[in-house]
C-alpha positions in Angstrom: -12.5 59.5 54.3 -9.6 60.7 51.9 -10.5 63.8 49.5 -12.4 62.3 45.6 -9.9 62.7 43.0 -11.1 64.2 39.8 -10.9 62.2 37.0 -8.2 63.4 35.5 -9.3 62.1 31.6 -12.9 63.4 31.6 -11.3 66.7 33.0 -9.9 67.2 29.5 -12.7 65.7 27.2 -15.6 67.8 28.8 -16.2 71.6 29.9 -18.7 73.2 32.2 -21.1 75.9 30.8 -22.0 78.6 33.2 -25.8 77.1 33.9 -23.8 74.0 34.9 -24.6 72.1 31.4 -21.8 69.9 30.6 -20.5 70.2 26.8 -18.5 68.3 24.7 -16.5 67.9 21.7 -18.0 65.6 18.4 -16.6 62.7 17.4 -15.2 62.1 13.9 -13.1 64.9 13.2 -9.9 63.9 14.5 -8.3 61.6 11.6 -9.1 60.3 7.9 -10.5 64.0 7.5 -9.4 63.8 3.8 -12.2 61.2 2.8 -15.0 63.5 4.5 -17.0 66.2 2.9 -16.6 70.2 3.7 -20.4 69.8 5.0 -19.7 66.9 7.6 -16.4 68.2 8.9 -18.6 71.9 9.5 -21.3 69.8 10.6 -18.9 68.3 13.6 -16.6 70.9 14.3 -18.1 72.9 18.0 -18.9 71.4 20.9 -22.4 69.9 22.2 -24.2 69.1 25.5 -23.2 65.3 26.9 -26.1 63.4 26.5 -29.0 62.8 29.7 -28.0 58.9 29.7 -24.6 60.1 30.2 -24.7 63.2 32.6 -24.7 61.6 35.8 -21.6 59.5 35.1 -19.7 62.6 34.5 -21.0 64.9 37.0 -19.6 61.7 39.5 -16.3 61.2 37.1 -15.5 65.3 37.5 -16.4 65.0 41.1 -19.9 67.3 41.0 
Protein backbone atom coordinates (compact mmCIF):
# COMPACT_ATOMS: atom_id res chain seq x y z
CA UNK A 1 0.00 0.00 0.00
CA UNK A 2 1.55 3.35 -1.25
CA UNK A 3 2.56 6.00 1.62
CA UNK A 4 -1.07 8.76 2.60
CA UNK A 5 -0.31 12.03 1.11
CA UNK A 6 -1.02 14.95 3.28
CA UNK A 7 -3.49 17.11 2.25
CA UNK A 8 -1.69 19.59 0.97
CA UNK A 9 -4.66 22.57 1.48
CA UNK A 10 -5.68 21.78 5.03
CA UNK A 11 -1.81 21.71 5.68
CA UNK A 12 -1.91 25.53 5.27
CA UNK A 13 -5.42 26.44 6.73
CA UNK A 14 -4.83 24.55 10.10
CA UNK A 15 -1.91 24.22 12.87
CA UNK A 16 -1.14 21.72 15.54
CA UNK A 17 -0.96 22.94 19.19
CA UNK A 18 1.47 21.10 21.38
CA UNK A 19 -1.43 18.97 23.33
CA UNK A 20 -2.33 17.94 19.80
CA UNK A 21 -5.48 20.43 19.59
CA UNK A 22 -5.93 21.50 16.15
CA UNK A 23 -6.42 25.48 15.61
CA UNK A 24 -7.50 27.57 13.12
CA UNK A 25 -7.85 30.89 11.61
CA UNK A 26 -11.62 32.87 11.78
CA UNK A 27 -13.45 33.61 8.92
CA UNK A 28 -14.38 37.07 7.91
CA UNK A 29 -11.43 39.07 7.98
CA UNK A 30 -9.96 38.54 4.71
CA UNK A 31 -11.94 41.19 2.42
CA UNK A 32 -14.69 44.11 2.63
CA UNK A 33 -12.76 44.92 6.01
CA UNK A 34 -13.69 48.60 5.41
CA UNK A 35 -17.57 48.10 6.11
CA UNK A 36 -16.74 46.21 9.50
CA UNK A 37 -16.36 47.65 12.90
CA UNK A 38 -12.80 47.97 14.93
CA UNK A 39 -14.69 45.50 17.62
CA UNK A 40 -15.57 42.74 14.95
CA UNK A 41 -12.34 42.81 13.10
CA UNK A 42 -10.51 42.42 16.95
CA UNK A 43 -13.07 40.12 17.70
CA UNK A 44 -11.84 37.73 14.63
CA UNK A 45 -8.38 38.38 14.31
CA UNK A 46 -6.34 34.95 16.33
CA UNK A 47 -6.80 31.66 15.81
CA UNK A 48 -9.35 29.06 17.50
CA UNK A 49 -9.75 25.29 17.99
CA UNK A 50 -11.57 23.46 14.78
CA UNK A 51 -14.73 22.50 15.95
CA UNK A 52 -15.51 18.48 17.52
CA UNK A 53 -17.94 17.83 14.35
CA UNK A 54 -15.04 18.73 12.34
CA UNK A 55 -11.82 17.23 14.14
CA UNK A 56 -11.85 13.84 12.77
CA UNK A 57 -11.99 14.94 9.09
CA UNK A 58 -8.88 16.86 9.65
CA UNK A 59 -6.88 14.68 11.75
CA UNK A 60 -7.60 12.02 8.48
CA UNK A 61 -7.08 15.11 5.82
CA UNK A 62 -3.49 15.99 7.68
CA UNK A 63 -2.81 12.34 7.84
CA UNK A 64 -3.05 11.91 11.97
Amino acid sequence: MPKMKTHSGMKKRVRITGSGKIRREQTGIRHLAEAKSSKRKRRLSGTVEVAPSYVKKAKKLLGI
